[in-house]
OpenMM code with the backbone's topology and positions (N, CA, C; nanometers):
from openmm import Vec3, app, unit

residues = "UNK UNK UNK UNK UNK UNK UNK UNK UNK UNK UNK UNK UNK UNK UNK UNK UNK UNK UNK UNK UNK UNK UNK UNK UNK UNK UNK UNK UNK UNK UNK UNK UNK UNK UNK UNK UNK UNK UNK UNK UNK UNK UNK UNK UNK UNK UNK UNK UNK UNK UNK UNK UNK UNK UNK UNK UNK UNK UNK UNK UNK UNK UNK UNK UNK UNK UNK UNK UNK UNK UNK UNK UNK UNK UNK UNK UNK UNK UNK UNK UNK UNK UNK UNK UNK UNK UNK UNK UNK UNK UNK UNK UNK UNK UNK UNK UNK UNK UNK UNK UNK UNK UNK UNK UNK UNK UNK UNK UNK UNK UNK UNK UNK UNK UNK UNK UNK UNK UNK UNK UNK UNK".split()
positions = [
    Vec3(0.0850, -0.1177, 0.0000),
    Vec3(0.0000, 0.0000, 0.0000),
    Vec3(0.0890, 0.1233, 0.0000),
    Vec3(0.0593, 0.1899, -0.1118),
    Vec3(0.1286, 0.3634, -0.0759),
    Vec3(0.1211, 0.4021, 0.0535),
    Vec3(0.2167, 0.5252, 0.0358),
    Vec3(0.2121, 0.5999, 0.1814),
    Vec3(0.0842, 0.6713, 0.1664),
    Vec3(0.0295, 0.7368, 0.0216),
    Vec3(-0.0866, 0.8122, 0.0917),
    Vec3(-0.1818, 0.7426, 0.0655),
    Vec3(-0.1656, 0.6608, 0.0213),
    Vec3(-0.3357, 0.5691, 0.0985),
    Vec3(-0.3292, 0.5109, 0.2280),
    Vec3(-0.2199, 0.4914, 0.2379),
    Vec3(-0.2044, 0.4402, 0.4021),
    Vec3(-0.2847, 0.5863, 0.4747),
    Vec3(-0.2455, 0.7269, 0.4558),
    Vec3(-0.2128, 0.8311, 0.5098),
    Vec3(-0.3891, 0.8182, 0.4843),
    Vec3(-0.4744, 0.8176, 0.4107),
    Vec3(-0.6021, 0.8084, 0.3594),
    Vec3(-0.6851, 0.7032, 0.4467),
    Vec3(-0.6116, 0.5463, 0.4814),
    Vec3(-0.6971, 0.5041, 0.5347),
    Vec3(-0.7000, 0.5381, 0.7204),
    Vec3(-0.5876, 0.5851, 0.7188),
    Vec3(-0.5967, 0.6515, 0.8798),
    Vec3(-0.6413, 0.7558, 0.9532),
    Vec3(-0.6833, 0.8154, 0.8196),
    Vec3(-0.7527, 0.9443, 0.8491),
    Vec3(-0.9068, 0.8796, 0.8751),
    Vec3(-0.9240, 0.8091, 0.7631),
    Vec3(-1.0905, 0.7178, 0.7449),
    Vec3(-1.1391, 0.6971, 0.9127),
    Vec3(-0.9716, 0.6516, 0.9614),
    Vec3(-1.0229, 0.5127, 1.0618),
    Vec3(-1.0337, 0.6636, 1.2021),
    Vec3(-0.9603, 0.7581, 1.1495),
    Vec3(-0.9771, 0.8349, 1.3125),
    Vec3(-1.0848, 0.8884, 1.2774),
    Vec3(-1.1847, 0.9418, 1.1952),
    Vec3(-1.2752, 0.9654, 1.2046),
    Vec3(-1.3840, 0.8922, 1.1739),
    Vec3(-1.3646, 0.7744, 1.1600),
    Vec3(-1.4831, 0.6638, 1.1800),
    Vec3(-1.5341, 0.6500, 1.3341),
    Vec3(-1.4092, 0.6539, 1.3835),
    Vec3(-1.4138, 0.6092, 1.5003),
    Vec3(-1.4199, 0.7349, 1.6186),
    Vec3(-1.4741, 0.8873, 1.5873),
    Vec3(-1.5316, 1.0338, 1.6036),
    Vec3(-1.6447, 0.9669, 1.6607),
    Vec3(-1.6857, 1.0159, 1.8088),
    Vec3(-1.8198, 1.0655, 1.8627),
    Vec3(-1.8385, 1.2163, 1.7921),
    Vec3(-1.9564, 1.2257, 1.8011),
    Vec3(-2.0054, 1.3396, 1.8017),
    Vec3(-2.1398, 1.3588, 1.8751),
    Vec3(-2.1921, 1.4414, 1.9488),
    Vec3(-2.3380, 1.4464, 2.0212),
    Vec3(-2.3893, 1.5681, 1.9964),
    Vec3(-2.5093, 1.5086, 1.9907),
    Vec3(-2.6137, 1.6471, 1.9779),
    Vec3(-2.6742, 1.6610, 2.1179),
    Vec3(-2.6856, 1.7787, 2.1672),
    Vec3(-2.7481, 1.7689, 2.2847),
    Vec3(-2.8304, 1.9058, 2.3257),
    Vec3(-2.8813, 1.9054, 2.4508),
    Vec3(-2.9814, 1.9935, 2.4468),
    Vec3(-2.9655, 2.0422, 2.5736),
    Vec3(-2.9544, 2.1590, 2.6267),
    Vec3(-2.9762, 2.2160, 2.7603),
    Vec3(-3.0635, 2.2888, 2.7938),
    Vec3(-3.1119, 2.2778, 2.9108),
    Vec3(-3.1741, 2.3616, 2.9863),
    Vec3(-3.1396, 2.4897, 3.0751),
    Vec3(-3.1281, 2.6509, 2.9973),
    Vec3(-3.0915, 2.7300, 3.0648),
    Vec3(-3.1748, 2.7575, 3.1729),
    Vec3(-3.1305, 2.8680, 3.2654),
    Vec3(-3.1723, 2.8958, 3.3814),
    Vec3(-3.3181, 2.9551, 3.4089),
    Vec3(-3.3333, 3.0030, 3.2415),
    Vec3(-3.4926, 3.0993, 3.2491),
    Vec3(-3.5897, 3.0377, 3.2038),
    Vec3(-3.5104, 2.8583, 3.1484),
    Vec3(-3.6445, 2.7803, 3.1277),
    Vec3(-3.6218, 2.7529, 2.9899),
    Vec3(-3.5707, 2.8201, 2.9009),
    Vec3(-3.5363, 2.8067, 2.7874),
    Vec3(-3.4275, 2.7006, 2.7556),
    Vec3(-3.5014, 2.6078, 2.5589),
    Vec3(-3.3733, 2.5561, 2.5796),
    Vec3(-3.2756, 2.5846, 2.4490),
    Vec3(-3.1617, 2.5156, 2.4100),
    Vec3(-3.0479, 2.5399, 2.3452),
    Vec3(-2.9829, 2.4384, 2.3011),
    Vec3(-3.0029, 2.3884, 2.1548),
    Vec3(-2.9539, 2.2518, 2.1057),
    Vec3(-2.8490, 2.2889, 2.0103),
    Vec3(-2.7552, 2.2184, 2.0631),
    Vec3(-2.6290, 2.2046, 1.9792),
    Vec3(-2.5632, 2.0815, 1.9276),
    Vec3(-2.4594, 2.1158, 1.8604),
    Vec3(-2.3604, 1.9745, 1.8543),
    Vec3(-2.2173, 1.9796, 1.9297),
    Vec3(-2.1652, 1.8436, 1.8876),
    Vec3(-1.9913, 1.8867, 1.9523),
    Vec3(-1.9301, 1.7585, 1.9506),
    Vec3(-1.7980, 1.7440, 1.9571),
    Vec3(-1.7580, 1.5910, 1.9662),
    Vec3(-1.6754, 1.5741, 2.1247),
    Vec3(-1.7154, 1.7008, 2.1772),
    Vec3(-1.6762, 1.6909, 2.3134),
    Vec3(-1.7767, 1.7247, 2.4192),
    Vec3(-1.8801, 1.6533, 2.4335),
    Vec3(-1.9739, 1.7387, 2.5880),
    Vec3(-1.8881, 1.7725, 2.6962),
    Vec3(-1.8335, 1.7278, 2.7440),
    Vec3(-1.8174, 1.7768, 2.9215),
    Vec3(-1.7375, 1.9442, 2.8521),
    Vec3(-1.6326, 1.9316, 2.7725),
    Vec3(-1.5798, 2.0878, 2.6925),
    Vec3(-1.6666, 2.1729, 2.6850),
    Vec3(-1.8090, 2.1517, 2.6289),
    Vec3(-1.8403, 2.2137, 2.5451),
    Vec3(-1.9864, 2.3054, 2.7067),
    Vec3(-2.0128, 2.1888, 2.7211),
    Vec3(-2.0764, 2.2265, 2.8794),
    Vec3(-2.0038, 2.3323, 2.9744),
    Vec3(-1.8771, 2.2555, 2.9937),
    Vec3(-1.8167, 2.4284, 3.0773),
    Vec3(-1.7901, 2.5113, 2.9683),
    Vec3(-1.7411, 2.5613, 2.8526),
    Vec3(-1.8006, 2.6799, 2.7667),
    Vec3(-1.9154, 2.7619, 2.7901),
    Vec3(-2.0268, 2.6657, 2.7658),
    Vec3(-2.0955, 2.7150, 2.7920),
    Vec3(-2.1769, 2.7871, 2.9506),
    Vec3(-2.1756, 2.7042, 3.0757),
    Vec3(-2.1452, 2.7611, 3.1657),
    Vec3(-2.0197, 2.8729, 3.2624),
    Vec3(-1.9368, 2.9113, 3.1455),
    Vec3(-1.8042, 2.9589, 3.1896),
    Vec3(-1.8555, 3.0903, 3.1053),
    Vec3(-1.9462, 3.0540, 2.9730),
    Vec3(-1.9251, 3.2302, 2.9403),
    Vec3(-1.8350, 3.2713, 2.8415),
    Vec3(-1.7628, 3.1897, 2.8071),
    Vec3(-1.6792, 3.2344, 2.6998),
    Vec3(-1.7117, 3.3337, 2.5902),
    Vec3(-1.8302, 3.3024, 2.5422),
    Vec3(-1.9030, 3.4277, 2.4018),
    Vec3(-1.9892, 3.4994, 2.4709),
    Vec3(-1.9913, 3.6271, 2.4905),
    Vec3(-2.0805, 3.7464, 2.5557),
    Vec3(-2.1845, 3.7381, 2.4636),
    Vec3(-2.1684, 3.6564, 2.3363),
    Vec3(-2.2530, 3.7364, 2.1868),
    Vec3(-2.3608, 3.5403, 2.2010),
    Vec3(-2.3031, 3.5064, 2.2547),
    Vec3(-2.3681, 3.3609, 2.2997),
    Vec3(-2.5469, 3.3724, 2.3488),
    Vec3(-2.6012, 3.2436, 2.2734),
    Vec3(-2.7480, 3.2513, 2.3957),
    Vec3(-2.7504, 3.1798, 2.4797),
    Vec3(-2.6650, 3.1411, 2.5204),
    Vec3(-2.6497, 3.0617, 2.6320),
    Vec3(-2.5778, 3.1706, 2.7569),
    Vec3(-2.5423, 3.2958, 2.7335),
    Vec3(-2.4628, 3.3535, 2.7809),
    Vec3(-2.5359, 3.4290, 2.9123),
    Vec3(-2.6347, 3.5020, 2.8959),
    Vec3(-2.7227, 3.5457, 2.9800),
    Vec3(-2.8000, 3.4715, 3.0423),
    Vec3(-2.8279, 3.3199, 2.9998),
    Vec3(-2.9117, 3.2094, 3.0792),
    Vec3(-2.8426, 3.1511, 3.1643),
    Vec3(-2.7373, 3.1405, 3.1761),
    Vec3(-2.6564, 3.0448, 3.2736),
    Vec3(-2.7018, 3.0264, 3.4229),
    Vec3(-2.6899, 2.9215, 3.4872),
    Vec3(-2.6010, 2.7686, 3.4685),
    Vec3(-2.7402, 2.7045, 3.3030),
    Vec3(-2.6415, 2.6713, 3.2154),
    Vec3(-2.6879, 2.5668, 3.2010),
    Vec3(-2.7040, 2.4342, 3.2378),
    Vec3(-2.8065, 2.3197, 3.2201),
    Vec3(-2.8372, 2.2018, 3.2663),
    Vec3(-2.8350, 2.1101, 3.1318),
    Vec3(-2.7387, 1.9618, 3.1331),
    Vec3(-2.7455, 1.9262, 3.0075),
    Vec3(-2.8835, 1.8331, 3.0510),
    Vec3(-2.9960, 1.8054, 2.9571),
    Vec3(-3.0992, 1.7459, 2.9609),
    Vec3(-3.0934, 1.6624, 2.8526),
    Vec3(-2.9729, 1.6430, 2.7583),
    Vec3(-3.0391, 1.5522, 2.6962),
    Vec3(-2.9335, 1.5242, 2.5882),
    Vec3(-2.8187, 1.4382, 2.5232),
    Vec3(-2.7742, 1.3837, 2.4745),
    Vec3(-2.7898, 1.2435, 2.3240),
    Vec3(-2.7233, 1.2966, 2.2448),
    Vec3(-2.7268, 1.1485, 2.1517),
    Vec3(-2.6273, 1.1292, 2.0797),
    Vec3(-2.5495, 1.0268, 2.0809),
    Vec3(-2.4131, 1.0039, 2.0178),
    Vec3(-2.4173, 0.9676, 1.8646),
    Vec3(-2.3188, 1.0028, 1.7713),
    Vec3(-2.3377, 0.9780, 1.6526),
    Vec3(-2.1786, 0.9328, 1.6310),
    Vec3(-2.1367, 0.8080, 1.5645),
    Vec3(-2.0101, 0.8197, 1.5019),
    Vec3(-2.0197, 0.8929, 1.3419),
    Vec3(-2.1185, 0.9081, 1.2932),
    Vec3(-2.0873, 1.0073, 1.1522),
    Vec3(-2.1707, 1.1538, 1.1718),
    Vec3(-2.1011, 1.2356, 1.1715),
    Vec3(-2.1180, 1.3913, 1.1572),
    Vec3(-2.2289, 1.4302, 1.0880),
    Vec3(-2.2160, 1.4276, 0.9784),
    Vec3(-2.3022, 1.4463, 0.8948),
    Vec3(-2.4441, 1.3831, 0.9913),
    Vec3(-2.4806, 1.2065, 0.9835),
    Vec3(-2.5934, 1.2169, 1.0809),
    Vec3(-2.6369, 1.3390, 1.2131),
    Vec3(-2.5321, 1.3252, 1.2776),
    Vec3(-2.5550, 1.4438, 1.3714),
    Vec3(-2.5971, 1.5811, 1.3354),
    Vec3(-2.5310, 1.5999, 1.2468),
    Vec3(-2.5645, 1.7482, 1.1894),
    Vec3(-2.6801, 1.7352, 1.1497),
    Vec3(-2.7755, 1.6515, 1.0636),
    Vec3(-2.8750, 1.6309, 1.0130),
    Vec3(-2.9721, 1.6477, 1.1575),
    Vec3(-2.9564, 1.5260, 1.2216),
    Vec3(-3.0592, 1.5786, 1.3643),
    Vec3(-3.0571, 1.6723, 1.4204),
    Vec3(-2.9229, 1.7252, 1.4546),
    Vec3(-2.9502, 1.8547, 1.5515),
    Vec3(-3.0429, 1.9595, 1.4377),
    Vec3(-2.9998, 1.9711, 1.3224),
    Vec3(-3.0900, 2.0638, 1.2298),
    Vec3(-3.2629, 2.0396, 1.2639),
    Vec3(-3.2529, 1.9188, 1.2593),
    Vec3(-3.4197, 1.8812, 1.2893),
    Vec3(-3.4595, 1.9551, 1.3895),
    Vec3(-3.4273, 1.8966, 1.4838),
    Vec3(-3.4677, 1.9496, 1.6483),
    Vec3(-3.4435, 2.0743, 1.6925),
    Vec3(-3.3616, 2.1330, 1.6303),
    Vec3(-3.3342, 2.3086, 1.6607),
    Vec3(-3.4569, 2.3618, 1.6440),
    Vec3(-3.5822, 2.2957, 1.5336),
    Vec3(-3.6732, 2.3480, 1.4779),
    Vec3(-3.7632, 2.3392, 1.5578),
    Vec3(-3.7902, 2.2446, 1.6975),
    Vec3(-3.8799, 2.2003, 1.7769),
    Vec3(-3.9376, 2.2869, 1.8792),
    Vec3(-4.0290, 2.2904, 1.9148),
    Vec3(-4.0514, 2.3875, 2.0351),
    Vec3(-3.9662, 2.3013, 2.1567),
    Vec3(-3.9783, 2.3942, 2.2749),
    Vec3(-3.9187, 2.3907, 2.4273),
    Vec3(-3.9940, 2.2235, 2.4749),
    Vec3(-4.0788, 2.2144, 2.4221),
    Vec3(-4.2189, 2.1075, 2.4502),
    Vec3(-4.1513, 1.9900, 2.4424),
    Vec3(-4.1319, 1.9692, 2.3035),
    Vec3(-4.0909, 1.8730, 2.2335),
    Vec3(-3.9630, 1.8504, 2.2543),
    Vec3(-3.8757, 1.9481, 2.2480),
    Vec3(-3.7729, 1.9150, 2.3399),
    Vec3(-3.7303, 1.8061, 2.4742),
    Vec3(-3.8014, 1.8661, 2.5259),
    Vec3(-3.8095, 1.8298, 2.6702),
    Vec3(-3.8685, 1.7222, 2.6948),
    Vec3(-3.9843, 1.6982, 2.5718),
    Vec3(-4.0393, 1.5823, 2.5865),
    Vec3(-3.9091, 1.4440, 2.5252),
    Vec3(-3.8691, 1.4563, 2.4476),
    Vec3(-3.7236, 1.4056, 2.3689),
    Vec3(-3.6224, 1.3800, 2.5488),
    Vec3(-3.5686, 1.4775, 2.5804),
    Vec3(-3.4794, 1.4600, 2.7078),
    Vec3(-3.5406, 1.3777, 2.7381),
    Vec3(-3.6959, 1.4091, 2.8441),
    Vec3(-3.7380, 1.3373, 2.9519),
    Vec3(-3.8075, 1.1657, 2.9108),
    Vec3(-3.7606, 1.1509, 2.7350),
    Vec3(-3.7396, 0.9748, 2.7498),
    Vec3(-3.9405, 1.0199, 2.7417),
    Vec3(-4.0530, 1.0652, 2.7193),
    Vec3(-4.1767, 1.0643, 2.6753),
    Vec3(-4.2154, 1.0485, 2.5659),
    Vec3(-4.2205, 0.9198, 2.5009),
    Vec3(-4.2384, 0.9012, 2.3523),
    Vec3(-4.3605, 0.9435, 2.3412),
    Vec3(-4.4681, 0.9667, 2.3928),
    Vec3(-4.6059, 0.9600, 2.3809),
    Vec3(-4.6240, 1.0646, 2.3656),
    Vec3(-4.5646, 1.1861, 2.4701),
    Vec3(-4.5865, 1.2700, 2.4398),
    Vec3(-4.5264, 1.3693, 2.3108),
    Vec3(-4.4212, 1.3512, 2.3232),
    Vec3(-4.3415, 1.3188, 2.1644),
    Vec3(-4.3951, 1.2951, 2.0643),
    Vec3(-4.5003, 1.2328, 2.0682),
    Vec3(-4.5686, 1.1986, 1.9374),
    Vec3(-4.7059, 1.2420, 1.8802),
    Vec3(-4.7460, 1.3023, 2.0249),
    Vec3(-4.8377, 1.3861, 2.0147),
    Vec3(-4.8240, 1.5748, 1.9969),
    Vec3(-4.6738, 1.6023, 2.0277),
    Vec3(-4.6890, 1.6777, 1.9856),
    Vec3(-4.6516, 1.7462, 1.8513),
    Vec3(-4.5925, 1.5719, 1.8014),
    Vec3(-4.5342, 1.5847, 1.6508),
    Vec3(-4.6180, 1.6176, 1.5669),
    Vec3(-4.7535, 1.5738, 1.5807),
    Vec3(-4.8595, 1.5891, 1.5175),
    Vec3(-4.9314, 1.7140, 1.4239),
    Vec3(-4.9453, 1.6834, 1.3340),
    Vec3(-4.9483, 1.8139, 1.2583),
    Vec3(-5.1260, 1.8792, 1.3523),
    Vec3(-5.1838, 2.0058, 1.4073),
    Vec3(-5.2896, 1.9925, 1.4504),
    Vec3(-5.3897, 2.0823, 1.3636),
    Vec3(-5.3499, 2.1245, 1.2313),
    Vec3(-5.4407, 2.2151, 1.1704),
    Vec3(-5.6027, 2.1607, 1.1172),
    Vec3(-5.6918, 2.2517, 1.0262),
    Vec3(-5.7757, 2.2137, 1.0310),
    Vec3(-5.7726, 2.1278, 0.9033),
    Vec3(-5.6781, 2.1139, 0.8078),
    Vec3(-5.6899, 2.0095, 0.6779),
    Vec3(-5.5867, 1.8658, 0.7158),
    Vec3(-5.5655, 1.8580, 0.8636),
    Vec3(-5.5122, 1.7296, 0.8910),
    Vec3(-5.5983, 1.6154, 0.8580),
    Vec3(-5.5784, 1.4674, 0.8561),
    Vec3(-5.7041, 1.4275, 0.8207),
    Vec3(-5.7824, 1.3576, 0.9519),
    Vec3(-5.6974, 1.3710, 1.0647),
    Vec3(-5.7656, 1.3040, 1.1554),
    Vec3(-5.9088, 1.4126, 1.2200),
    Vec3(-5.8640, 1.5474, 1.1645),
    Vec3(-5.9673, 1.6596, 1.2106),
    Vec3(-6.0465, 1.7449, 1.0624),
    Vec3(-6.0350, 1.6630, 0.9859),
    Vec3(-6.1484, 1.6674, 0.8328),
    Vec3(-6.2144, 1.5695, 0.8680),
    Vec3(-6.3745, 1.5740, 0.8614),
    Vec3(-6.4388, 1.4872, 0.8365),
    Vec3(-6.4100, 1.4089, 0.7428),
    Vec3(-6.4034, 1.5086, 0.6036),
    Vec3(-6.3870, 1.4358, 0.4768),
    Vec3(-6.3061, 1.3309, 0.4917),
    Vec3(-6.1526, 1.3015, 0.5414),
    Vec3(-6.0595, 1.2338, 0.4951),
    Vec3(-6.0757, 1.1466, 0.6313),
    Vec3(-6.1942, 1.1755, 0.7325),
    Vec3(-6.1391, 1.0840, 0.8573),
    Vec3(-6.2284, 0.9934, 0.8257),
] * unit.nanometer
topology = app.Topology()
chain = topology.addChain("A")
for resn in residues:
    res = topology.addResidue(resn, chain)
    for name in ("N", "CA", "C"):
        topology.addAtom(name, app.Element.getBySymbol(name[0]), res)
């Protein structure tokens, strides 16, 4: 094997083998704040330490981590945290606190052309 495929498959293998987590905190005013990182406990004191004044986590502090999920490929991670950034505080929280039910009720689309609330389509 060449040197740079060698150099190619070792790069493969250190980042195959990359955590990455998406996770979610609970600031102090109730609000929450979903991110990524391939380091939590780092990225947790950052964020409780204050580092970015320009931060939203910055004026809420202590944060509380509520809620974690490990990914070995990035890209997956990035894909979820995108999802869930989109979620209300609700759904959130419902996700942390392990409530599929409620989770699923509030996934629910609730307008009036859904079909479980059209006559027509129910």
């Amino acid at each position: 094997m060449s040197l740079r495929a060698q150099s190619r498959s070792s790069d493969y293998q250190y980042y195959k083998m990359k955590s990455y987590y998406v996770y979610i905190v609970l600031c102090s005013d109730g609000r929450t704040y979903t991110g990524i990182t391939d380091n939590i406990s780092r990225r947790l004191h950052e964020h409780n330490e204050g580092l970015n004044k320009e931060a939203f986590t910055y004026k809420r502090r202590p944060v509380q981590l509520v809620f974690q999920q490990e990914f070995t490929e990035v890209l997956q991670a990035i894909y979820f945290e995108k999802k869930i950034k989109k979620w209300s505080a609700k759904k959130k929280l419902a996700l942390a606190g392990g409530d599929f039910d409620l989770l699923q009720i509030l996934a629910e689309c609730r307008n009036a052309t859904h079909y479980k609330y059209d006559p027509e389509k129910g």
